[in-house]
C-alpha positions in Angstrom: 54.5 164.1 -67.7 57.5 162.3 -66.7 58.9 165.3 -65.0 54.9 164.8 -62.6 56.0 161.2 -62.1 59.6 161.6 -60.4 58.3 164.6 -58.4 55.8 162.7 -57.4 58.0 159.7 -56.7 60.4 162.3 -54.8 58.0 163.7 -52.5 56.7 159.9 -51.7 60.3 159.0 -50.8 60.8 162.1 -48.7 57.4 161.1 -46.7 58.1 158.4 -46.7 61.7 159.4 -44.8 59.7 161.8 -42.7 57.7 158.9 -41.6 60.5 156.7 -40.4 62.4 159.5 -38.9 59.1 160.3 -36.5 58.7 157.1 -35.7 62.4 156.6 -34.2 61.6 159.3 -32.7 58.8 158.3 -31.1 60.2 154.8 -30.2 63.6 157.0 -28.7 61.6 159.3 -26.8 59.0 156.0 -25.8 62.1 153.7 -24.9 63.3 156.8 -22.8 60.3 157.3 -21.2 60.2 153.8 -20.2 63.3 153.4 -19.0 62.7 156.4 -16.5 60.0 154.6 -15.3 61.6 151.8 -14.2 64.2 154.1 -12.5 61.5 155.8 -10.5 60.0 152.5 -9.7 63.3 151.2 -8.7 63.7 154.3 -6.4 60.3 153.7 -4.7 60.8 150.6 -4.0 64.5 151.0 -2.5 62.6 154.2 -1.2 60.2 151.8 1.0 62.8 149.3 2.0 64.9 152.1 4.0 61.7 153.2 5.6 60.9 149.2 6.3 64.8 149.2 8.1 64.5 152.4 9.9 61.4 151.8 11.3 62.8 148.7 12.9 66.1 150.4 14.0 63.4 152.8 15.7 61.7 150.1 17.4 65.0 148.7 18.5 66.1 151.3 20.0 62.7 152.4 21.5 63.3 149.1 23.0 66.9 150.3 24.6 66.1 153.0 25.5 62.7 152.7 26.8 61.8 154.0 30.5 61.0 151.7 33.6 57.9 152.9 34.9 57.0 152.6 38.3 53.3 152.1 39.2 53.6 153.0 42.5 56.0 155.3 44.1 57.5 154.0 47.4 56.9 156.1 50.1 60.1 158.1 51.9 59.9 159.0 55.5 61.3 162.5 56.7 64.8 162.7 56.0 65.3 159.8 53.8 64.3 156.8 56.5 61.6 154.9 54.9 63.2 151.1 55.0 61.7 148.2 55.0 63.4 147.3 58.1 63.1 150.7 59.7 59.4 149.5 59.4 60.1 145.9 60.6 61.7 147.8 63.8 58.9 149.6 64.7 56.7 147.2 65.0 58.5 145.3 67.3 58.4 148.0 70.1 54.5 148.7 69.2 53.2 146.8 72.1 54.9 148.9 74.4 54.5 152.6 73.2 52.2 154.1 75.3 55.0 153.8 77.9 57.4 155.6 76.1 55.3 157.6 73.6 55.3 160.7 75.8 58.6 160.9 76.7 60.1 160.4 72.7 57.6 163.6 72.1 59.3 165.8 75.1 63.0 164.3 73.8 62.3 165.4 70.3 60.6 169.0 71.1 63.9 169.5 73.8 66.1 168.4 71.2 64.5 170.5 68.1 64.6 173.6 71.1 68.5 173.3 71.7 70.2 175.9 70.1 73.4 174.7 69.5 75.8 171.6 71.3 76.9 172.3 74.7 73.7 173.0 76.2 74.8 171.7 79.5 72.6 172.8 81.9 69.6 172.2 80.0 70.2 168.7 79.3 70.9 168.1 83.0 67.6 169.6 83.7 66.1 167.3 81.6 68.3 164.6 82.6 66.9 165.2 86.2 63.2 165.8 85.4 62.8 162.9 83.4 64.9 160.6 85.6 66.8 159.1 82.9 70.4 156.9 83.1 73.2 158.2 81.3 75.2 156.0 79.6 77.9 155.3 76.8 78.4 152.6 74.4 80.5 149.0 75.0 80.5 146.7 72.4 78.3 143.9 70.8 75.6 146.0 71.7 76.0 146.7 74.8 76.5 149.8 76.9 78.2 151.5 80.0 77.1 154.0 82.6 79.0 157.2 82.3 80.1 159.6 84.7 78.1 162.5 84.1 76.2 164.1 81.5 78.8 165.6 79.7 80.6 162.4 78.7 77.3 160.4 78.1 76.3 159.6 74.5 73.1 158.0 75.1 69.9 158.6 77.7 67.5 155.8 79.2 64.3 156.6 80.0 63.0 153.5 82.2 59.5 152.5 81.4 59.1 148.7 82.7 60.2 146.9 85.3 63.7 145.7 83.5 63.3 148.0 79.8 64.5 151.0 79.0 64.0 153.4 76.0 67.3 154.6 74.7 67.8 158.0 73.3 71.4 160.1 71.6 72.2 162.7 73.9 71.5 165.8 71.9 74.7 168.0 72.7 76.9 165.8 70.4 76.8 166.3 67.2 76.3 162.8 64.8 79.4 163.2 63.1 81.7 160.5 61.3 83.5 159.8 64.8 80.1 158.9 66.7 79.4 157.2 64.0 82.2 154.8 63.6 83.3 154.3 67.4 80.0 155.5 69.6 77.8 152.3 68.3 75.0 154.5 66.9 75.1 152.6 63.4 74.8 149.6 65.4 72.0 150.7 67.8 70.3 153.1 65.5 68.5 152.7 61.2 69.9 156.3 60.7 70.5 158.9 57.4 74.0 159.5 57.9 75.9 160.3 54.5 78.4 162.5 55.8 79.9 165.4 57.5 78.0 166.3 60.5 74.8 166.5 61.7 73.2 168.4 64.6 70.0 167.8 64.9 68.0 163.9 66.0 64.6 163.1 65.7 63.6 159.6 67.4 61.2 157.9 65.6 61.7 154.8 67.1 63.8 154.4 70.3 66.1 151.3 71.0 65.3 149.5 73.5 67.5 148.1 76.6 67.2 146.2 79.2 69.5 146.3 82.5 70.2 143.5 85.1 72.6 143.3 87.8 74.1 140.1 86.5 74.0 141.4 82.5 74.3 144.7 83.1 72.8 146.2 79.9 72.0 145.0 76.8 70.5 146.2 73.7 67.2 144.4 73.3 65.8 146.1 70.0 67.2 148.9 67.7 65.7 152.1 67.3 65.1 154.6 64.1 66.6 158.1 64.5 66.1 161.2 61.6 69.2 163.2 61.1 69.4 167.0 60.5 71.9 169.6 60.0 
């Protein structure tokens, strides 16, 4: 009888022992568990506040580097004259155009038709035909006559009583040298960059006028295309 009692004493104790154990092990494997949770939930939220800053390093640098854009897209003019005052020019010789009109076409198809510089005879022919003055180029706008075709940088085509439509002679080529000490930079909106250049379009002539007492003058400037 008393040997019942202490095993049944004994196997109390033991389950009561295998209780306790199981329930630190539950509150160990709970206070785990928790803990891991609160990890996680600290990750997420550091997790969102780096999104939160790149996003706005994103926007700031969208900002940088974000393109200019252009509604409208200026409009160039052959060869790269397009100006504002290449525009401005030719409205100032508008009223008289119809007296030069004709001969600007016959210039630019003669000139587009010469093979190469030194064209002599062929520009005297034209010289001729179209009665034009030869001249060259003084200073502060002004200009000389020259001696004969072959020495003249720039034609006049009279088309008034006192004005004149000024043209390059097209046997010299447009290179630094004209440029710099032949006044066509002066007289002329042109696309020169560099090197040389062969080939003139006249969009826009310059006008001159001549007196005896002046002599002549350059009245308005003229807009010339380039080509090599």
């Amino acid at each position: 009888m008393e040997e019942s009692s202490v095993l049944s004493e004994t196997l109390n104790f033991l389950s009561l022992g295998l209780s306790v154990v199981l329930l630190l092990a539950v509150a160990y494997l709970w206070s785990q568990n928790s803990r891991k949770t609160e990890e996680l939930k600290l990750l997420q939220s550091d997790s969102k506040k780096l999104k939160k800053k790149l996003k706005t390093l994103e926007e700031k640098v969208s900002e940088i580097r974000e393109p200019k854009v252009i509604s409208e897209v200026p409009q160039i003019e052959a060869f790269g004259i397009g100006s504002d005052e290449s525009r401005d020019l030719e409205m100032l010789s508008m009223a008289s155009k119809s007296l030069w009109e004709n001969f600007i076409q016959d210039y630019n198809d003669f000139a587009a038709e010469l093979a190469s510089p030194g064209q002599l005879r062929k520009c005297e022919k034209f010289v001729r035909e179209n009665k034009l003055k030869i001249l060259t180029y003084g200073n502060s706008k002004t200009f000389r006559p020259a001696i004969d075709v072959k020495d003249s940088i720039y034609w006049a085509f009279k088309f008034s009583d006192d004005e004149f439509a000024v043209v390059p002679n097209p046997m010299n080529p447009c290179d630094e040298e004209l440029v710099e000490y032949s006044g066509i930079k002066e007289i002329y909106a042109i696309n020169y960059q560099d090197g040389t250049y062969r080939k003139y379009f006249v969009k826009l002539p310059a006008i001159a006028t001549s007196d005896q007492s002046k002599g002549w003058l350059l009245k308005n400037n003229g807009v010339v295309n380039l080509e090599r």
